[in-house]
Biopython code that builds the backbone (N, CA, C, O; Angstrom):
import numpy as np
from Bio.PDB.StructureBuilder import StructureBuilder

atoms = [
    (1, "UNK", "N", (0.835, -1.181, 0.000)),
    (1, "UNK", "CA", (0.000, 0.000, 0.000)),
    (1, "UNK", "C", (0.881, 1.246, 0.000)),
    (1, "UNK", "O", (1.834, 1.440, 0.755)),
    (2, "UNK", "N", (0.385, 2.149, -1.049)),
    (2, "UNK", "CA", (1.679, 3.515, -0.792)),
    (2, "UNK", "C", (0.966, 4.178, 0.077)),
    (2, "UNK", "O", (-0.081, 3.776, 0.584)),
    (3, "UNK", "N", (1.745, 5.671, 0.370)),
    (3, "UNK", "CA", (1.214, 6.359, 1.245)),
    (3, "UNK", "C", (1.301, 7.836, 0.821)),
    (3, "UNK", "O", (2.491, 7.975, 0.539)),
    (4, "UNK", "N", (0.844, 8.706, 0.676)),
    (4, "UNK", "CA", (0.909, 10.141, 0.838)),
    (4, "UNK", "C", (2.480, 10.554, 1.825)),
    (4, "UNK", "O", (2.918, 9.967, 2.814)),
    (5, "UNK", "N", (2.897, 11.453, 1.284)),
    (5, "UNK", "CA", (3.953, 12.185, 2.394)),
    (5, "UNK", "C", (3.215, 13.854, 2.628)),
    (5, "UNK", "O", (2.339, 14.189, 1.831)),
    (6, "UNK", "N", (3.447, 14.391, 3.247)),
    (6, "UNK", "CA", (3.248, 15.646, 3.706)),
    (6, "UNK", "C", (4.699, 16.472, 3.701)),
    (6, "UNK", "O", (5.826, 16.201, 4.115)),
    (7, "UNK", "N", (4.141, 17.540, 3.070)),
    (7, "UNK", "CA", (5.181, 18.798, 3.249)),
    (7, "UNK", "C", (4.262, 19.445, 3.469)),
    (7, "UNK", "O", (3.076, 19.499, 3.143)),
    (8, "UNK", "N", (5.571, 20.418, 4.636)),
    (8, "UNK", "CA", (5.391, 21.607, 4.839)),
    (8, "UNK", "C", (6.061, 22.906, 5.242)),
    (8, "UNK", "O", (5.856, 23.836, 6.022)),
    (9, "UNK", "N", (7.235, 22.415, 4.063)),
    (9, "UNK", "CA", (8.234, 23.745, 4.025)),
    (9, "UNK", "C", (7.920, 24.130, 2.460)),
    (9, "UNK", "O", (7.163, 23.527, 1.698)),
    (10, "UNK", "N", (8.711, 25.302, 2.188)),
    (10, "UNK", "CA", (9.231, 25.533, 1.239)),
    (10, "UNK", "C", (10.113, 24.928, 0.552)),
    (10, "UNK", "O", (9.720, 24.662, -0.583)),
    (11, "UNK", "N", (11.404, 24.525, 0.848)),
    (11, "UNK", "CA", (12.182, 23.624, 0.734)),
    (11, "UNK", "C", (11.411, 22.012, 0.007)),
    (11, "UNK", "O", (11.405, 21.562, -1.139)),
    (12, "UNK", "N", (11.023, 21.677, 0.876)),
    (12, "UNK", "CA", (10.030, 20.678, 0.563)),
    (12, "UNK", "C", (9.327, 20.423, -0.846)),
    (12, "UNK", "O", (9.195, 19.384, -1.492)),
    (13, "UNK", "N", (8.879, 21.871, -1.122)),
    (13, "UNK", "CA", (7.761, 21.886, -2.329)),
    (13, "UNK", "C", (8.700, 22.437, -3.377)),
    (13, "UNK", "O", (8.331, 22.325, -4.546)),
    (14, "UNK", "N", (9.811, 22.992, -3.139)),
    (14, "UNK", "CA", (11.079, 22.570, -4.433)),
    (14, "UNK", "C", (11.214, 21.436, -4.483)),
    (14, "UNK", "O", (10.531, 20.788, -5.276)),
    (15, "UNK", "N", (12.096, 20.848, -3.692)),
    (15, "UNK", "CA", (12.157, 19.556, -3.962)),
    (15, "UNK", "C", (11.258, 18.355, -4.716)),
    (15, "UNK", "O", (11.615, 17.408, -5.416)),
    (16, "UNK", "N", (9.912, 18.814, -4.260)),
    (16, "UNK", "CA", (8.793, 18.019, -5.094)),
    (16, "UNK", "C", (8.891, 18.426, -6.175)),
    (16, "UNK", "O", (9.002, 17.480, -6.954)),
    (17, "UNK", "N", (8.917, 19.650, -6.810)),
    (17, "UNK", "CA", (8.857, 20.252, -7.877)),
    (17, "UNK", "C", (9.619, 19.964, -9.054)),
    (17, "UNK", "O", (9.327, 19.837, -10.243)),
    (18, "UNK", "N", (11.063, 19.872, -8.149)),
    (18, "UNK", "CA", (12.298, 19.334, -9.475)),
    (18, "UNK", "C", (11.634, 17.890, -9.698)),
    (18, "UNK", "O", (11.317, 17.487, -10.817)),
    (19, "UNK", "N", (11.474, 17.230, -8.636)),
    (19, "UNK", "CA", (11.259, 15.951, -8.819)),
    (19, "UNK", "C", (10.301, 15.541, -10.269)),
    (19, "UNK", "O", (10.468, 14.554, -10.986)),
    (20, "UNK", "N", (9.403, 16.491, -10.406)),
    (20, "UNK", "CA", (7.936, 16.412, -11.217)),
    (20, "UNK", "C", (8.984, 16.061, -12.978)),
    (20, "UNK", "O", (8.542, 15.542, -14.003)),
    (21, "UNK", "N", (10.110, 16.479, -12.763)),
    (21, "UNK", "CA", (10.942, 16.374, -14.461)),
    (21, "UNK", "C", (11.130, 14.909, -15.075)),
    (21, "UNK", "O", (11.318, 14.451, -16.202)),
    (22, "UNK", "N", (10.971, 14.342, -13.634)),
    (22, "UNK", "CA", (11.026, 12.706, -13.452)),
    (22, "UNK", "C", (9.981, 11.895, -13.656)),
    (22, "UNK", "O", (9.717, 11.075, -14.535)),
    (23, "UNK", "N", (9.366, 12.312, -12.572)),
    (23, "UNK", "CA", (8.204, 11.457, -12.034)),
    (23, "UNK", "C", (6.796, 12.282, -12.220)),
    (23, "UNK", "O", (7.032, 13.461, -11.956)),
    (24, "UNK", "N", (5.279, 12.078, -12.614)),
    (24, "UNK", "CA", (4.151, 12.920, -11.940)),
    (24, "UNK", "C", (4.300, 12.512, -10.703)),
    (24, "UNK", "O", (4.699, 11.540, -10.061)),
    (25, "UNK", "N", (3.548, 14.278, -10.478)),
    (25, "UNK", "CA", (3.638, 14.135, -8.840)),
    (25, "UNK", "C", (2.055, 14.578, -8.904)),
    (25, "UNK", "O", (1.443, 15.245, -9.739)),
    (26, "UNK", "N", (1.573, 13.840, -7.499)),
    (26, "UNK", "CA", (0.133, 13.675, -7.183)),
    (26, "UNK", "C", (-0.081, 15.041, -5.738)),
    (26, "UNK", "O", (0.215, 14.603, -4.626)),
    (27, "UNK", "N", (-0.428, 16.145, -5.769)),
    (27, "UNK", "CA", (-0.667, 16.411, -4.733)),
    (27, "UNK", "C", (-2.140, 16.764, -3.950)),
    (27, "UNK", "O", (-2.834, 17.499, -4.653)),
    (28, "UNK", "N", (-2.706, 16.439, -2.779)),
    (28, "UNK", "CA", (-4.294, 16.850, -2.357)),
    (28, "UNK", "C", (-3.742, 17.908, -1.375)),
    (28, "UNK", "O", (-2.981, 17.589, -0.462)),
    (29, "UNK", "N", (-4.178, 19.268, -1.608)),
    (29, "UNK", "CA", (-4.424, 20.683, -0.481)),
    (29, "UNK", "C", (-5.927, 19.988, 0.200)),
    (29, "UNK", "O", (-6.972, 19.511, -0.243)),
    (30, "UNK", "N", (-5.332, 20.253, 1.491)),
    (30, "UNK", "CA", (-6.344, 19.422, 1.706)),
    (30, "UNK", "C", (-6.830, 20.788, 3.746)),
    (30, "UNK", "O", (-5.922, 21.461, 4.232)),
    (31, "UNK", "N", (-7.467, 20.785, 4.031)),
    (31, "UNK", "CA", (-7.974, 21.448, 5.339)),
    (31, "UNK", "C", (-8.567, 20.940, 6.256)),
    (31, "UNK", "O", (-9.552, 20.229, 6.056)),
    (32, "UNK", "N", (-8.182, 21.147, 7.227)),
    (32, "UNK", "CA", (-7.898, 20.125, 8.618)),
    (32, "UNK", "C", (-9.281, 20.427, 8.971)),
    (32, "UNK", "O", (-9.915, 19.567, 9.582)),
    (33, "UNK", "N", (-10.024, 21.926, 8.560)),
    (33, "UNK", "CA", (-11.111, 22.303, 9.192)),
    (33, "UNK", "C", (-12.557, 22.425, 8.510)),
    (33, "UNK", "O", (-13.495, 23.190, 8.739)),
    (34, "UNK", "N", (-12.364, 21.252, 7.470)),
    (34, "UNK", "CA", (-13.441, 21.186, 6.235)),
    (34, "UNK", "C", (-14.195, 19.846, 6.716)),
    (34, "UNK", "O", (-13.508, 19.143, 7.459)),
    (35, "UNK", "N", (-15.039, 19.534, 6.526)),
    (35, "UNK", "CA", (-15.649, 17.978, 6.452)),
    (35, "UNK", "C", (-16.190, 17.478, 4.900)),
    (35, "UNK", "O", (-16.735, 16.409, 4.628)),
    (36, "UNK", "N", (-15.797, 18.809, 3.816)),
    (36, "UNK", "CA", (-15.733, 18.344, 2.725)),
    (36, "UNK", "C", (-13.879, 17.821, 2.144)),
    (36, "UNK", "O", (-13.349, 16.935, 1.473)),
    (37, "UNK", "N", (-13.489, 19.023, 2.922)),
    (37, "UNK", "CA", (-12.046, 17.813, 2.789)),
    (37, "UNK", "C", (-11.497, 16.850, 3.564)),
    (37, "UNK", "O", (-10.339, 16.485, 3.766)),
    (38, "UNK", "N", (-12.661, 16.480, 3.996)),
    (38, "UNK", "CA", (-12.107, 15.783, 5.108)),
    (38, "UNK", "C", (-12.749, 14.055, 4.266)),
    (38, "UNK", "O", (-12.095, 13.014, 4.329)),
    (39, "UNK", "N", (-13.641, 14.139, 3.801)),
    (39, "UNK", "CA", (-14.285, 13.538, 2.440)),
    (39, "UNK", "C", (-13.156, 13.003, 1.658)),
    (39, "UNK", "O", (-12.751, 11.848, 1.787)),
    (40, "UNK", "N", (-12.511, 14.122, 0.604)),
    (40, "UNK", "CA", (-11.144, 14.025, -0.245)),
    (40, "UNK", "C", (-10.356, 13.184, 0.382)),
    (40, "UNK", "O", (-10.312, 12.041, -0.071)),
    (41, "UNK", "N", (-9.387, 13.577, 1.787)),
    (41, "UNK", "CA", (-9.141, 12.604, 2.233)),
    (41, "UNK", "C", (-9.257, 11.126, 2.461)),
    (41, "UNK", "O", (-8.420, 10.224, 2.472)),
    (42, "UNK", "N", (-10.195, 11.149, 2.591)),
    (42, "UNK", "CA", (-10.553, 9.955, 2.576)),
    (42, "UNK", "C", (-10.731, 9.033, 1.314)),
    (42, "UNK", "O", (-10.338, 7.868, 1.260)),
    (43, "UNK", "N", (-11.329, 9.662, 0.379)),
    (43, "UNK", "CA", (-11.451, 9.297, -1.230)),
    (43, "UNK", "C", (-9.617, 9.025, -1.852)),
    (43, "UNK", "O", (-9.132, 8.231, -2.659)),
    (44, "UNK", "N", (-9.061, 10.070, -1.036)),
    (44, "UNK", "CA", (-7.764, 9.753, -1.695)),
    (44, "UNK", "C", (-6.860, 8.697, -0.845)),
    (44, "UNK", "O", (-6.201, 7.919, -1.535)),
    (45, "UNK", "N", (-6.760, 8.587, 0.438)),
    (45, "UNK", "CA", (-6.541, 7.328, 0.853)),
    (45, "UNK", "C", (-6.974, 5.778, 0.385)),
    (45, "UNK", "O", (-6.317, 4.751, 0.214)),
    (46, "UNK", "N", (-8.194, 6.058, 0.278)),
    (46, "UNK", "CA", (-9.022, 4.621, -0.675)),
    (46, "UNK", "C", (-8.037, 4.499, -1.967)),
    (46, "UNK", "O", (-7.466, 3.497, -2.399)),
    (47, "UNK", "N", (-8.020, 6.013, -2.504)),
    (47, "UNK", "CA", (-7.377, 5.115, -3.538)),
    (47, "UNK", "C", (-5.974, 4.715, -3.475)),
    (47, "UNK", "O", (-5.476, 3.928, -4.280)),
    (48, "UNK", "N", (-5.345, 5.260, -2.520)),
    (48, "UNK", "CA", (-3.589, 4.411, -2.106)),
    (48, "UNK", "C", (-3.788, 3.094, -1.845)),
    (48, "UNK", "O", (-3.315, 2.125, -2.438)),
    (49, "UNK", "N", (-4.705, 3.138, -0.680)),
    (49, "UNK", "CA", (-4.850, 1.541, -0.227)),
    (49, "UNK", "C", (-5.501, 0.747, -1.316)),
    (49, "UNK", "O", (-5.753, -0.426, -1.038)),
    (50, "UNK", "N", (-5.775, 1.128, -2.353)),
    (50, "UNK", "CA", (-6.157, -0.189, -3.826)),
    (50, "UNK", "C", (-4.895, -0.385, -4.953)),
    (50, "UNK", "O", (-4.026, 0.238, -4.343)),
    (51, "UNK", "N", (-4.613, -0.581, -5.485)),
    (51, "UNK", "CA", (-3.556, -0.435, -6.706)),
    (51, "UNK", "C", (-2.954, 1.273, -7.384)),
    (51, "UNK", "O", (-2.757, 1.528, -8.572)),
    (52, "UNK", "N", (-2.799, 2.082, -6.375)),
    (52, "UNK", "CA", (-1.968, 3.215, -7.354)),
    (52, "UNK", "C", (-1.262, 3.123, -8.309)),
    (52, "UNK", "O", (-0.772, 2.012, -8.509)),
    (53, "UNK", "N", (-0.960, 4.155, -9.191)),
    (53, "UNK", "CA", (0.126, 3.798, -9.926)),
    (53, "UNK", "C", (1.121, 4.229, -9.491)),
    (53, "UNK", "O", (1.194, 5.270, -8.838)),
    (54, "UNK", "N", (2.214, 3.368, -9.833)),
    (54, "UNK", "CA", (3.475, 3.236, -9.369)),
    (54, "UNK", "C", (3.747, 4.219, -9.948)),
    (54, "UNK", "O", (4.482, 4.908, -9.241)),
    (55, "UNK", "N", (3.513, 4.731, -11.014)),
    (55, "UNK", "CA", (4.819, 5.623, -12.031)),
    (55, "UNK", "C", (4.582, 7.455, -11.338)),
    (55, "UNK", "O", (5.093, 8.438, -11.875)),
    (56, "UNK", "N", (3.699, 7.505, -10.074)),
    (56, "UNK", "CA", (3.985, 8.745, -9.551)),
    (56, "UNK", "C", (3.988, 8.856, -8.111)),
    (56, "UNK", "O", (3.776, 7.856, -7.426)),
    (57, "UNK", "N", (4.215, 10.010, -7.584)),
    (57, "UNK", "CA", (4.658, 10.057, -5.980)),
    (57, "UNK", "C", (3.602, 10.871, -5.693)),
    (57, "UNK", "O", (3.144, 11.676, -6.504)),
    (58, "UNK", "N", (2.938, 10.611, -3.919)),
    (58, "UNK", "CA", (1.602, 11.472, -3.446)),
    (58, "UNK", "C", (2.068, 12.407, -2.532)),
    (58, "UNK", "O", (3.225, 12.341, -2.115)),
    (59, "UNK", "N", (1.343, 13.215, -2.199)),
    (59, "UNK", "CA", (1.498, 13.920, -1.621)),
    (59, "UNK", "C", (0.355, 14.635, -0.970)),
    (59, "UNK", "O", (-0.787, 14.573, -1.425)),
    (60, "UNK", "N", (0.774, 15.522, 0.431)),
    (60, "UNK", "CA", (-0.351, 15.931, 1.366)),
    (60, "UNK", "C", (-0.083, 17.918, 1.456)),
    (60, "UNK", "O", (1.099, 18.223, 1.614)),
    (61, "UNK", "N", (-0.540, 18.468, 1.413)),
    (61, "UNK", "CA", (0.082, 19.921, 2.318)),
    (61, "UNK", "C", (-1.724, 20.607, 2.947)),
    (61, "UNK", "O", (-2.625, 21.132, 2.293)),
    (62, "UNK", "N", (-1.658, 20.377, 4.011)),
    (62, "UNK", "CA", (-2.088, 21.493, 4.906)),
    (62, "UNK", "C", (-2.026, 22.561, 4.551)),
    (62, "UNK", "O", (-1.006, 23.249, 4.524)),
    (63, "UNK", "N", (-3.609, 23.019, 4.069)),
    (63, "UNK", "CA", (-3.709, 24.402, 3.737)),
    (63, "UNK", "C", (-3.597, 25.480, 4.844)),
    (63, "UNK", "O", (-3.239, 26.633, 4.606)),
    (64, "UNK", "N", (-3.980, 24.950, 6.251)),
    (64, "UNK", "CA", (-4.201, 26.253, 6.644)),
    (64, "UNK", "C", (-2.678, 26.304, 7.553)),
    (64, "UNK", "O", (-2.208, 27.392, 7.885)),
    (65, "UNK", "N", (-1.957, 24.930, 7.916)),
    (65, "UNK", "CA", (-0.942, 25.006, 8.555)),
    (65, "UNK", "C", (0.127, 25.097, 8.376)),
    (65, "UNK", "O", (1.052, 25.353, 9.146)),
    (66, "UNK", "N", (0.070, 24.717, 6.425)),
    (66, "UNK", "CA", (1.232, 25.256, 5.776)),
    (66, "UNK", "C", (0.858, 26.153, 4.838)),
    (66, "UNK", "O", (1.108, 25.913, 3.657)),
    (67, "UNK", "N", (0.222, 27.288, 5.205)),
    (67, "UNK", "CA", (0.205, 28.596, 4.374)),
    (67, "UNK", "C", (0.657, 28.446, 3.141)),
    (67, "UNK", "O", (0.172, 28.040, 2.084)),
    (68, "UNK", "N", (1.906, 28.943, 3.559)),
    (68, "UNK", "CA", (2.912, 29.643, 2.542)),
    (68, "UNK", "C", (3.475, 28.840, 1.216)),
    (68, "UNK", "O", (3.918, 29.300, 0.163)),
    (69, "UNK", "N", (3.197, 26.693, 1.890)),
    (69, "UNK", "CA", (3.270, 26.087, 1.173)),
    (69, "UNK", "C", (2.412, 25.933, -0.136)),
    (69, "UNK", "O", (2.736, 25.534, -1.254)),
    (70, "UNK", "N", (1.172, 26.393, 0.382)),
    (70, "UNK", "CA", (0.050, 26.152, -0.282)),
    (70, "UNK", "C", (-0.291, 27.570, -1.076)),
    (70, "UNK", "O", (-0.823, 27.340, -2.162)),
    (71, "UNK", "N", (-0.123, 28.879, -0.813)),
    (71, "UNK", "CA", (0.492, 29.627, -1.822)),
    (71, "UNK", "C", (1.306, 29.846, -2.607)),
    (71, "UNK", "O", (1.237, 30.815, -3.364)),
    (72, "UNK", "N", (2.345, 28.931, -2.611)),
    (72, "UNK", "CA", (3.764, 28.752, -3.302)),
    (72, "UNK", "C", (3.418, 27.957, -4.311)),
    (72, "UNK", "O", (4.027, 28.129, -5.367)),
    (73, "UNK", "N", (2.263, 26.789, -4.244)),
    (73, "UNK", "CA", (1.620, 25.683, -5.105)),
    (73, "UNK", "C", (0.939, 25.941, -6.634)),
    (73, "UNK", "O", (1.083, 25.530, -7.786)),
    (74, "UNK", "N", (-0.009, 27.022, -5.774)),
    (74, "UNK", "CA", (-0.866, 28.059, -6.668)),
    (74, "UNK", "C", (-0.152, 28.769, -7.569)),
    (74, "UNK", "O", (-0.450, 28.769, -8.763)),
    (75, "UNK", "N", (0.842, 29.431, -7.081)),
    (75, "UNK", "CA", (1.220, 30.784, -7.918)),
    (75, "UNK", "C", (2.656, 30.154, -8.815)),
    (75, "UNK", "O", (3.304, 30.739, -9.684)),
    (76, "UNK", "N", (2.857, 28.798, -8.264)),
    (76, "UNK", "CA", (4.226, 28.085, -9.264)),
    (76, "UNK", "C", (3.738, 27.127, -10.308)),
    (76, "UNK", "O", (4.524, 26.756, -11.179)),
    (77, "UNK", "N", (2.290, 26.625, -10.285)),
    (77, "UNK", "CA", (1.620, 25.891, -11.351)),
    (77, "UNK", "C", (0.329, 26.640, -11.616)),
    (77, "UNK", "O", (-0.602, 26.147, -12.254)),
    (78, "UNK", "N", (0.325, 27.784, -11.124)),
    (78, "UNK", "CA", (-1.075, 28.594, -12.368)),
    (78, "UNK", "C", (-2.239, 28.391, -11.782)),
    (78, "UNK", "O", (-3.273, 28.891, -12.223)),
    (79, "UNK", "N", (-2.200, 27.657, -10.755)),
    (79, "UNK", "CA", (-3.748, 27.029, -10.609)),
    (79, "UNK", "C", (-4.258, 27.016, -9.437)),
    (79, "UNK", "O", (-4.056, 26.210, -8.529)),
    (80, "UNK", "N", (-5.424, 28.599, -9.483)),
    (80, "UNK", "CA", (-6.046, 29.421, -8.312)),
    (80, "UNK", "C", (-6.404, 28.284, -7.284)),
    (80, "UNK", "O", (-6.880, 27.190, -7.588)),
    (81, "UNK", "N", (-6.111, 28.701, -6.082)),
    (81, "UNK", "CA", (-6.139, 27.967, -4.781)),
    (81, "UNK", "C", (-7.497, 27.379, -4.440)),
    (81, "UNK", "O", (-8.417, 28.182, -4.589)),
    (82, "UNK", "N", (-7.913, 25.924, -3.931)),
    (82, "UNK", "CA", (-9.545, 25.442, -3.320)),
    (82, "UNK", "C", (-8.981, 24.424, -2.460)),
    (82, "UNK", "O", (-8.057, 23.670, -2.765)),
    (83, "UNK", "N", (-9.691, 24.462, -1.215)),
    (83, "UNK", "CA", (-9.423, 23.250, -0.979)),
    (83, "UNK", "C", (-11.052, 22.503, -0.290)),
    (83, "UNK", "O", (-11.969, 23.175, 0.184)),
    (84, "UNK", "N", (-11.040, 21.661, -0.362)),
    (84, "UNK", "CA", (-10.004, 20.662, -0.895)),
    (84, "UNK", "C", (-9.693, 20.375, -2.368)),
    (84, "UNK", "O", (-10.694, 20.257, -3.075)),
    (85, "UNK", "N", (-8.386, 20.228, -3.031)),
    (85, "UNK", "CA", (-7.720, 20.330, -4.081)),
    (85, "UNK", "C", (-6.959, 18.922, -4.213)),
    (85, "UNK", "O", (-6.319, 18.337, -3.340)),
    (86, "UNK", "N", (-7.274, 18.423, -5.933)),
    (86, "UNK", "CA", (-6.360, 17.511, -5.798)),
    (86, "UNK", "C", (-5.026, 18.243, -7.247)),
    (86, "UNK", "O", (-5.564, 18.865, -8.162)),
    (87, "UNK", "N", (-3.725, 18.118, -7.290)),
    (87, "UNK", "CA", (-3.133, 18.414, -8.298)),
    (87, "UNK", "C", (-2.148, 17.515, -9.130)),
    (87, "UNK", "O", (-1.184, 17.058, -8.517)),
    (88, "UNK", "N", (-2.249, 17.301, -10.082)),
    (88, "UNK", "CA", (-1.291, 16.120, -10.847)),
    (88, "UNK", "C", (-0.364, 16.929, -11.547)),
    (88, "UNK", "O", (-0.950, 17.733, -12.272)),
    (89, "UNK", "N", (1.071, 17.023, -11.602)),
    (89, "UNK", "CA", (1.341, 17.812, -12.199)),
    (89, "UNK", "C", (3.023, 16.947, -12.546)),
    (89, "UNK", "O", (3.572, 16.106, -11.834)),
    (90, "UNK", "N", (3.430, 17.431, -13.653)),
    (90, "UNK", "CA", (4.864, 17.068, -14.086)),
    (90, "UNK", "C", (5.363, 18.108, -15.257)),
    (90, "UNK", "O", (4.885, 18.793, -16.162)),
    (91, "UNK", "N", (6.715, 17.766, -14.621)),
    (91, "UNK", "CA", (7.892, 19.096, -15.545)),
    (91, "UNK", "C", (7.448, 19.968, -15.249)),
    (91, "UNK", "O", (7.516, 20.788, -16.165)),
    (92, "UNK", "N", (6.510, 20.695, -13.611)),
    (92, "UNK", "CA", (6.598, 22.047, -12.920)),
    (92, "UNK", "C", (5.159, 22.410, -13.853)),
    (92, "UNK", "O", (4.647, 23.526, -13.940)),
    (93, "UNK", "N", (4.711, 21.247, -14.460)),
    (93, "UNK", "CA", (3.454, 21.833, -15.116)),
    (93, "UNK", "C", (1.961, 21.070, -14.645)),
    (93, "UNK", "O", (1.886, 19.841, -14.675)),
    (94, "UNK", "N", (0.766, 21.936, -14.203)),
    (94, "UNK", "CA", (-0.513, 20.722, -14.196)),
    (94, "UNK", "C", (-0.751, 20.074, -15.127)),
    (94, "UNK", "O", (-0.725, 20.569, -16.254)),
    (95, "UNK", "N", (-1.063, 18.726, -14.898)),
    (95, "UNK", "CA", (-1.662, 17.931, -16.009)),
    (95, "UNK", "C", (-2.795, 18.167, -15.918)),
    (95, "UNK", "O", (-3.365, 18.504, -16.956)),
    (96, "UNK", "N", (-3.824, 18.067, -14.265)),
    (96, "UNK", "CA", (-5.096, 18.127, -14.075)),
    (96, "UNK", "C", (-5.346, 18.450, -12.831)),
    (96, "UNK", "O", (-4.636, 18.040, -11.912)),
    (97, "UNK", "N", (-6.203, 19.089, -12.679)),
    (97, "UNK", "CA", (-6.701, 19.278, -11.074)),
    (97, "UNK", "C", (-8.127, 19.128, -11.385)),
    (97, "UNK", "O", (-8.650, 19.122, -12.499)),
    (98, "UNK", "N", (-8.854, 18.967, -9.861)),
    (98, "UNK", "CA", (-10.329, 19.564, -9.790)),
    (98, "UNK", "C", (-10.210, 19.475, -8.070)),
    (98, "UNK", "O", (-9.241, 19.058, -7.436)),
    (99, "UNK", "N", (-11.560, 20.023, -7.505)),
    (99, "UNK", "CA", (-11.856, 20.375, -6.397)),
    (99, "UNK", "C", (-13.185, 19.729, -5.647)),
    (99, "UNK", "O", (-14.168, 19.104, -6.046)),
    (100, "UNK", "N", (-12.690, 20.226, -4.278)),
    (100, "UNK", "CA", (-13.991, 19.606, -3.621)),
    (100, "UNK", "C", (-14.559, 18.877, -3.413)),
    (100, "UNK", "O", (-14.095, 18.125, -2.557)),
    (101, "UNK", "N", (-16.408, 18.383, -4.164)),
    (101, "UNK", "CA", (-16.770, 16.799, -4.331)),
    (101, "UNK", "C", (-16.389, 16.190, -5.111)),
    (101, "UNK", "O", (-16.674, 15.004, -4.950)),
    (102, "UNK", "N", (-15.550, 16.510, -6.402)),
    (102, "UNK", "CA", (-14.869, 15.764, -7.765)),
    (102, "UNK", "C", (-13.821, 15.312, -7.463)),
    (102, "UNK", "O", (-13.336, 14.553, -8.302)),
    (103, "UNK", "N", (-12.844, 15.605, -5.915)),
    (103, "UNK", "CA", (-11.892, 14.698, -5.652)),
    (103, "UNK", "C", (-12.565, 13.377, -4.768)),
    (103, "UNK", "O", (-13.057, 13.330, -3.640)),
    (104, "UNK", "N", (-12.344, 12.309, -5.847)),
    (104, "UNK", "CA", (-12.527, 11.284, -5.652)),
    (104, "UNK", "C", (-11.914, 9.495, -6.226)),
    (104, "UNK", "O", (-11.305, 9.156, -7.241)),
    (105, "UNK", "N", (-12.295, 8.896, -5.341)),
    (105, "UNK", "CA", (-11.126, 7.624, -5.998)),
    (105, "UNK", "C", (-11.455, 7.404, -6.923)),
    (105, "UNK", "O", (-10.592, 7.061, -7.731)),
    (106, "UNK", "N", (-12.668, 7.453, -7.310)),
    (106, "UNK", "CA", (-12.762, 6.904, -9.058)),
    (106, "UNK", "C", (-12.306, 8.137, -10.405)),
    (106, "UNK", "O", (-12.119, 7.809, -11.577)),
    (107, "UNK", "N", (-12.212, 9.424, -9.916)),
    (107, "UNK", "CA", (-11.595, 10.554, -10.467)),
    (107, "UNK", "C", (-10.225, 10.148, -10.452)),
    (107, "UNK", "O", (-9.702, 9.992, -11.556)),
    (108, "UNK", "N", (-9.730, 10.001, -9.722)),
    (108, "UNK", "CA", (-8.353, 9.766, -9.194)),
    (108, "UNK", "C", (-7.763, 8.329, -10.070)),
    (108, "UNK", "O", (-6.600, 8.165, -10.437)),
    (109, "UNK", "N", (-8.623, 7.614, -10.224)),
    (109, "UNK", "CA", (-8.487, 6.269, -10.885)),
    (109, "UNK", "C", (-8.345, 6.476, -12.753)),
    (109, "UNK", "O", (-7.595, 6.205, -13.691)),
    (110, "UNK", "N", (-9.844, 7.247, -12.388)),
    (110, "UNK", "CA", (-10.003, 7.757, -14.067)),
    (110, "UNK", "C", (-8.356, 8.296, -14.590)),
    (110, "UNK", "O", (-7.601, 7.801, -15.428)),
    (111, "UNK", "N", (-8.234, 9.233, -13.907)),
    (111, "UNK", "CA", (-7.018, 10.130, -14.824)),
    (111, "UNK", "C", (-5.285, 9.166, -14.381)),
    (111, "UNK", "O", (-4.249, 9.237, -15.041)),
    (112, "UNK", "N", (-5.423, 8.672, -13.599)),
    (112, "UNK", "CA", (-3.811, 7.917, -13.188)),
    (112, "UNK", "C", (-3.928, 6.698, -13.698)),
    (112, "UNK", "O", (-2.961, 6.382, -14.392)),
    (113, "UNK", "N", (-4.909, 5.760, -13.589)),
    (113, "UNK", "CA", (-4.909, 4.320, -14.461)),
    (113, "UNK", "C", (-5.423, 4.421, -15.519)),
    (113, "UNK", "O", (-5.495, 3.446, -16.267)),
]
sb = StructureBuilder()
sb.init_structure("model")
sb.init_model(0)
sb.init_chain("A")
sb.init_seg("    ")
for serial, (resi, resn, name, xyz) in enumerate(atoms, 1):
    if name == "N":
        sb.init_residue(resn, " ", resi, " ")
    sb.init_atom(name, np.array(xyz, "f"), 0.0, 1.0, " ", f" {name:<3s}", serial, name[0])
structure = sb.get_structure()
């Protein structure tokens, strides 16, 4: 079963970033104080714990506890801030996002398998 990692530096979300030249990278903005992201969460765990695809890395950032992370996200791939947010992105570019009730495992399934 894979797992999500969490950042919440700056540092951090470079590092993910170069990484994206390699690998897609999967990330959910997600808010500790939503019960609609609290939903996402959960939709996106389901889908770790079934068959992910291997060929990308997940990821977590705390909107409200990593701020600055989660403005740094927005304004370095183009793509105005929601959370809950899921983002797929490679070579520092989105492939796809959507928000809210559309993050879900079979969304998540649709566009990665």
């Amino acid at each position: 079963m894979k797992t999500w990692t969490e950042i919440t530096t700056l540092e951090e979300w470079e590092k993910l970033k170069a990484q994206s030249t390699e690998r897609s990278q999967l990330i959910l903005k997600h808010s500790t104080r939503c019960p609609v992201s609290a939903s996402a969460l959960e939709e996106y765990d389901s889908y770790l714990a079934g068959k992910p695809n291997a060929d990308a890395d997940y990821y977590l950032v705390k909107v409200i506890e990593a701020r600055p992370v989660s403005n740094q996200i927005a304004e370095d791939l183009g793509v105005t801030h929601a959370s809950p947010q899921i983002i797929l992105f490679k070579d520092g570019k989105p492939v796809w996002n959507t928000s809210h009730w559309s993050v879900t495992r079979k969304h998540i399934t649709a566009v990665l398998d």
